[in-house]
LORO-235822 format. One line per field, with one value per residue (C-alpha): residue number from 1; y, x, z; residue in three letters. Coordinates in Angstrom, 3 decimals. Example, Ala and Ser with C-alpha at 12.3 -4.5 7.8 and 13.67 -1.06 7.14 Angstrom:
residues 2
num 1 2
y -4.500 -1.060
x 12.300 13.670
z 7.800 7.140
residu ALA SER
***
This chain:
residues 59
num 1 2 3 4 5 6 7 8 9 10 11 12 13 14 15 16 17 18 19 20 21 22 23 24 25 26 27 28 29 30 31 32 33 34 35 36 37 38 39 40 41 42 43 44 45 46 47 48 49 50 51 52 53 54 55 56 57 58 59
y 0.000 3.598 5.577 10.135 9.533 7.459 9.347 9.718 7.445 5.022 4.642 4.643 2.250 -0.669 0.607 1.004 0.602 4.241 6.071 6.823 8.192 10.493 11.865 13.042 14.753 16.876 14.712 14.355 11.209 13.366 15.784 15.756 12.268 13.270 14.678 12.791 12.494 14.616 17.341 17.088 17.112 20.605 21.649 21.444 22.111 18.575 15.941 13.984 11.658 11.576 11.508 7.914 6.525 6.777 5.434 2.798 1.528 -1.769 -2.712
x 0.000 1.311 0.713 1.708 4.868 6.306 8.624 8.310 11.587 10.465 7.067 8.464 11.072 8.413 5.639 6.871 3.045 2.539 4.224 1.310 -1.005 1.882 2.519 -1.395 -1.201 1.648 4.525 7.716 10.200 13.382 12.673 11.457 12.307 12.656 9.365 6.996 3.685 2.410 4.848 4.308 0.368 0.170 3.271 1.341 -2.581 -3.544 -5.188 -3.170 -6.508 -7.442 -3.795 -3.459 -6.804 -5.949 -2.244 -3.487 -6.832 -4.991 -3.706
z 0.000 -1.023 1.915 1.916 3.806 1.086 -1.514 -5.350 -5.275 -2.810 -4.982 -8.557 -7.368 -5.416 -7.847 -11.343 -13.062 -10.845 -13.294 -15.509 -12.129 -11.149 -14.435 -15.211 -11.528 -12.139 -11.198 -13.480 -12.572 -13.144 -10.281 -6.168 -5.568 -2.237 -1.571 -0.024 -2.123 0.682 0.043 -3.499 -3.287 -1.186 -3.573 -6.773 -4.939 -5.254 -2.236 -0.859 -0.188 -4.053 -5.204 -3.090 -4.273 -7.656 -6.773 -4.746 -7.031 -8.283 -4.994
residu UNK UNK UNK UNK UNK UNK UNK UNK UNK UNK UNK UNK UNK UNK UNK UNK UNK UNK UNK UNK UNK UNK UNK UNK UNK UNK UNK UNK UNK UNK UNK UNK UNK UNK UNK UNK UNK UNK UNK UNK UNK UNK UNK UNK UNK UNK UNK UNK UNK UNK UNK UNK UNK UNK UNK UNK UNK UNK UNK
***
């Protein structure tokens, strides 16, 4: 399970299929791998809650 504490590295690296979700919310793979996706929600306006439910829907 992908939880908001995780990082964009720790998530594309267990979670590879994610890609895709992060991409169409604003993520890029080449930047903020250090961010959790809770950092990176508030940075780009996003919520957390919805940002997870999409990332976790095949799990």
């Amino acid at each position: 399970m992908i939880t908001k504490d995780m990082t964009l590295a720790e998530v594309l690296r267990g979670h590879p299929q994610t890609r895709q979700v992060l991409l169409a919310h604003g993520f890029c793979d080449c930047c903020g791998g250090n961010l959790t996706l809770e950092e990176g929600a508030r940075a780009r306006g996003i919520s957390v809650e919805k940002l997870l439910k999409a990332l976790n829907i095949n799990f």
